[in-house]
Each structure stands twice: as structure tokens, then as C-alpha cells.
C-alpha distance (Angstrom), angle and dihedral (degrees) to the residues before:
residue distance angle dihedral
X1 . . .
X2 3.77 . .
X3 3.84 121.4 .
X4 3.99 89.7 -158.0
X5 3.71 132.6 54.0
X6 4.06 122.7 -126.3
X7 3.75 87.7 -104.6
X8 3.48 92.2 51.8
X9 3.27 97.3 52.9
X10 3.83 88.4 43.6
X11 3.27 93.4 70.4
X12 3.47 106.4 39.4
X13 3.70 84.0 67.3
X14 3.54 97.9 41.0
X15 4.65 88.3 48.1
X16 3.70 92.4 46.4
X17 3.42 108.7 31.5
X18 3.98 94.1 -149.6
X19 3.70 137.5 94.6
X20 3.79 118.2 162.5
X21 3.80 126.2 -150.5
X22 4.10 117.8 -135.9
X23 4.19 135.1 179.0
X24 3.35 128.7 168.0
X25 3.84 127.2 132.7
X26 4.13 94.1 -133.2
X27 3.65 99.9 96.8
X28 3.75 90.1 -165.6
X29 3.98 93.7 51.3
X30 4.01 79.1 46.5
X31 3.59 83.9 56.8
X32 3.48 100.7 59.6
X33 3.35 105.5 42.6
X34 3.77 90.5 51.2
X35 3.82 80.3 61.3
X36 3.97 96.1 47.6
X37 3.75 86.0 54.7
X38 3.35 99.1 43.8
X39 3.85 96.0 44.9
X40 3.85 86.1 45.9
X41 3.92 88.3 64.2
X42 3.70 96.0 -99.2
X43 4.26 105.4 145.7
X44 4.61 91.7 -169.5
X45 3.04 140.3 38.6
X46 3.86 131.7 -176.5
X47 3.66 120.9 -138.3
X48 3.88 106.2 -149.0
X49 3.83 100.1 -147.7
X50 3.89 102.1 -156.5
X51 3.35 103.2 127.3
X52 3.75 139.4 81.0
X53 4.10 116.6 -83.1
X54 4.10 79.0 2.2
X55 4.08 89.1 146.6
X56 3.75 90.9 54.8
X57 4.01 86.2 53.7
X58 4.14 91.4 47.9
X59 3.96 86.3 52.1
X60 3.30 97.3 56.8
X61 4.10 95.0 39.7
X62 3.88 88.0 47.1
X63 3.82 82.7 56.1
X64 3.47 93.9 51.3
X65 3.59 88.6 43.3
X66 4.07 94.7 48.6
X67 3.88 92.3 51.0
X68 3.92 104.6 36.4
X69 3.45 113.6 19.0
X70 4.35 104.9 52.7
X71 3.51 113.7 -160.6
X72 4.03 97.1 20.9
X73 3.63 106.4 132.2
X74 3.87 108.2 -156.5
X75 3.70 115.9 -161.6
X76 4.08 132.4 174.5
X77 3.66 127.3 -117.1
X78 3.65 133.7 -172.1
X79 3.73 99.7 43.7
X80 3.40 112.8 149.9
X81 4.04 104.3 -176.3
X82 3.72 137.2 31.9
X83 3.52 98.4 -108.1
X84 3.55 93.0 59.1
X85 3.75 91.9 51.4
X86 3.74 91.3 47.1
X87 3.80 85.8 58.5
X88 3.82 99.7 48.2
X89 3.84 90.5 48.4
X90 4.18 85.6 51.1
X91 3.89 85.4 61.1
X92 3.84 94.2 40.4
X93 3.60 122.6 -79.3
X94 3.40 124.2 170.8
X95 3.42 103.2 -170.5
X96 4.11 135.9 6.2
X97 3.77 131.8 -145.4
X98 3.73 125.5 -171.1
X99 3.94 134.0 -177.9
X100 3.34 90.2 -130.4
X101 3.69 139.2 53.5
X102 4.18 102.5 -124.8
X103 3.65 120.8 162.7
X104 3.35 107.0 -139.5
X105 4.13 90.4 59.0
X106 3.59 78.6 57.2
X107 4.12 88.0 57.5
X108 3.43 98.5 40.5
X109 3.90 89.0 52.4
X110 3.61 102.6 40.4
X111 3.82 88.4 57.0
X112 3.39 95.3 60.5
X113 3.61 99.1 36.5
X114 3.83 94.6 -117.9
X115 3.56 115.4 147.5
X116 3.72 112.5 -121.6
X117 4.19 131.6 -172.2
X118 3.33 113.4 -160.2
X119 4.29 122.6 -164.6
X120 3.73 107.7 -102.8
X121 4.13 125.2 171.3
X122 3.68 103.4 -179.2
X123 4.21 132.1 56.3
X124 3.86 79.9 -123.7
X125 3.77 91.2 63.3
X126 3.60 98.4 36.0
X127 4.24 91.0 54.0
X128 3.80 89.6 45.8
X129 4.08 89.0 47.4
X130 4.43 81.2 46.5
X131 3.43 91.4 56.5
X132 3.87 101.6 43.9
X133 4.32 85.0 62.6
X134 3.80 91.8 -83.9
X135 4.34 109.6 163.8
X136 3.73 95.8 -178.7
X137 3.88 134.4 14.5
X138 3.58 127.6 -140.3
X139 3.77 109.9 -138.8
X140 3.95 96.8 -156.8
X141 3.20 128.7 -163.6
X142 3.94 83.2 43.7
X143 3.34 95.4 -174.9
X144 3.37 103.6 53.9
X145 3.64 87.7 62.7
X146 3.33 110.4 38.0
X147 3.79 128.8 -163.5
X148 4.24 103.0 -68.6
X149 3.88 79.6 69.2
X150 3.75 99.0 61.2
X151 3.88 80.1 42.1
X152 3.73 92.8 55.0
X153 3.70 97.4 49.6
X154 3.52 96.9 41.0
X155 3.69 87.1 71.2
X156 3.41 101.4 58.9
X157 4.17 89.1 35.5
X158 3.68 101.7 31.7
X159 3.76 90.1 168.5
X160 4.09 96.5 55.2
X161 3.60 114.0 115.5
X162 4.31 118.2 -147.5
X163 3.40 137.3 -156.7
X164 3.53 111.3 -174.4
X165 3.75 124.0 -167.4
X166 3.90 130.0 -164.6
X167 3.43 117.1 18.0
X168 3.71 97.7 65.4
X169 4.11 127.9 105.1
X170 3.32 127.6 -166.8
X171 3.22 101.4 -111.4
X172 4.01 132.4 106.7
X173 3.94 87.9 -112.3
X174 3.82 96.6 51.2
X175 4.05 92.5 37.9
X176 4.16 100.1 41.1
X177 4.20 88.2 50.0
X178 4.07 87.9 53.8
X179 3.76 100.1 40.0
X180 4.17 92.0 40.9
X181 4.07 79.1 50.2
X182 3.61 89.5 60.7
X183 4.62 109.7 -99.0
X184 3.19 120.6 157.3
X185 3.34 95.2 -150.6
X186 4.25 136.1 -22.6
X187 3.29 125.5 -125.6
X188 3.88 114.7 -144.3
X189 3.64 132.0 -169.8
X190 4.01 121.4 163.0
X191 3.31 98.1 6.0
X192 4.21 89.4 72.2
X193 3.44 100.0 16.3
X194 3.87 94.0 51.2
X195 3.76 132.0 -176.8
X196 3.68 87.4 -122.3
X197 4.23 91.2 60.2
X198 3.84 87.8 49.2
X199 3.25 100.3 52.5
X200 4.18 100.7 49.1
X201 3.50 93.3 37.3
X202 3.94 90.3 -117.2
X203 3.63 103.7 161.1
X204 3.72 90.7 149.3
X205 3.44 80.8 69.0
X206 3.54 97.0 40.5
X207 4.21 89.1 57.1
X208 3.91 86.3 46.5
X209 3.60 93.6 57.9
X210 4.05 92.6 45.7
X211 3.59 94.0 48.4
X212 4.05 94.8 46.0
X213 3.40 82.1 42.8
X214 3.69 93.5 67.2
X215 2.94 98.1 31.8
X216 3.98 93.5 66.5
X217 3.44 80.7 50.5
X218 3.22 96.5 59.4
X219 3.78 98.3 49.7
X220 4.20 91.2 45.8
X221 3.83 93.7 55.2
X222 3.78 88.6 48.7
């Protein structure tokens, strides 16, 4: 069951601006950069389930999470059905992104109260996700995009809320043209939690990049 309400979670993303994606099947590497995040200032952090036995992983980092790191709100992303959603909030999820806008997620979610944030790519998608008790949209693929479309529909549909997800860089160029666009908050996967950081370990680094991260942030939402 979820530790945080919808509006909780809400507004996490909407105060810090920030939620990083992570995978990896080594629930101790999960472990610590959980931590990195978390001691960088990061409040989320999305679990990208795309692996095999991934939900027994996410219990045992939401565990983690729930006893050592107060205040982190893990959530799942890449859920494509409402079964698997169902499952992830069993073991704890707080919040659940898709790629796809589906109905029944929307269901499943709504029932329990979780928040959910399902990937949209047209204003037709995003008003259908509005009216199904979507807070905030995930634009996905980000990139393909690009911020003058979150600028274009928030003129139409000042009060829609986006997430969107690849396509941002942590850097003040990527993050100031997205927020000045109109986001509510990115999500970033790769591009912060790098191949590079996994593989020496750095998580110095990896607490570094969070905290500039928000920092930028920060300074672009004024």
C-alpha cells in the first residue's frame, strides 16, 4: 500500500521539479543509488520495471526506501497493463508512470488513490488522460517533442500539468528551455544516472549531479 497520498506526491514533483528514473537488477547497487539520490536532495524516484523478476527488486528497494530513506517516495514506471500496476502498488508504490495512456491503469489507480502519469504525445491524449483523474502528464518520448510543444498546448490548456521524460540533460540549457516552456517537472533517467556512475561506483558523483541538478532547477523556475 502507498505511504504517500496523490497530492503528496503531486507536489513533491511540482516543489522539486526532479524525479529520476533507475533499473538495474543488483538490488544492492539499487540500494545505493537510491541513497545518492536521496542524500543529493532528490524526494522520487521511478523504478523502471523492464526487467525480469523487476517487482521483486522494487519490493525490496521500497523497503530500503521505507526504513532508511524518510520522505523518499518510490514510484514505478514503465507499466504497460493494469495488472502490473496492481502488483507494484501491492509492494508499495506511490506513484505509476506508463508510456502509454491505457484505461484500465487509470482504474486500477484511481481506486486506490495512487497517482498515476501515463505517456501521452497528442492534446487529444493528454485531455482524455485529464478527464480520467490525471494530475500530471508524461509527455514521452520527450525528445521527440521538445519544449515549444508543451508551450503550444499550454495555451490552449493553460492548466495541464507535464512531465516529460527523455530528451532532457542536466544541464541549465536543456532544463531552463523545458521549464521556460512550461514542465512541471522532468523526469530523467540515463542522462543522471549514467552508465559511467554505475560502473565506477561513483555515487559521489551521482549525489553531485542530483543536487546540481536541482539546483539549476531551482534558478530556471525563478
Amino acid at each position: 500500500m502507498a505511504q504517500y497520498t496523490r497530492t503528496q506526491v503531486a507536489q513533491a514533483m511540482r516543489e522539486t521539479g526532479l524525479v529520476p528514473l533507475f533499473f538495474h537488477r543488483d538490488i544492492e547497487l539499487g540500494k545505493k543509488v537510491l541513497k545518492a539520490c536521496y542524500d543529493g536532495g532528490a524526494q522520487l524516484m521511478e523504478f523502471t520495471a523492464r526487467g525480469d523478476f523487476a517487482h521483486e527488486v522494487f519490493g525490496e528497494l521500497n523497503t530500503y526506501a521505507l526504513k532508511e530513506l524518510p520522505g523518499m517516495m518510490m514510484g514505478v514506471g514503465s507499466v504497460t497493463d493494469a495488472a502490473s500496476a496492481s502488483l507494484y502498488m501491492a509492494l508499495g508504490a506511490n506513484f505509476v508512470v506508463t508510456p502509454v495512456l491505457r484505461e484500465d491503469i487509470a482504474i486500477a489507480c484511481n481506486r486506490r488513490k495512487v497517482l498515476w502519469s501515463p505517456g501521452c504525445g497528442s492534446l487529444t491524449e493528454i485531455a482524455k488522460a485529464e478527464e480520467l483523474g490525471c494530475e500530471i502528464v508524461k509527455l514521452f518520448p520527450g525528445g521527440t517533442y521538445g519544449p515549444n510543444f508543451v508551450k503550444d498546448i499550454k495555451g490552449p490548456q493553460p492548466w495541464t500539468e507535464v512531465m516529460p521524460t527523455g530528451g532532457v540533460s542536466p544541464t541549465e540549457e536543456s532544463l531552463g528551455a523545458w521549464f521556460a516552456a512550461g514542465v512541471t517537472c522532468v523526469g530523467m533517467g540515463s542522462k543522471l544516472i549514467s552508465k559511467e556512475i554505475l560502473a565506477n561506483g561513483d555515487f559521489a558523483a551521482l549525489e553531485a549531479a542530483v543536487r546540481q541538478s536541482l539546483d539549476i532547477i531551482k534558478k530556471v523556475k525563478g
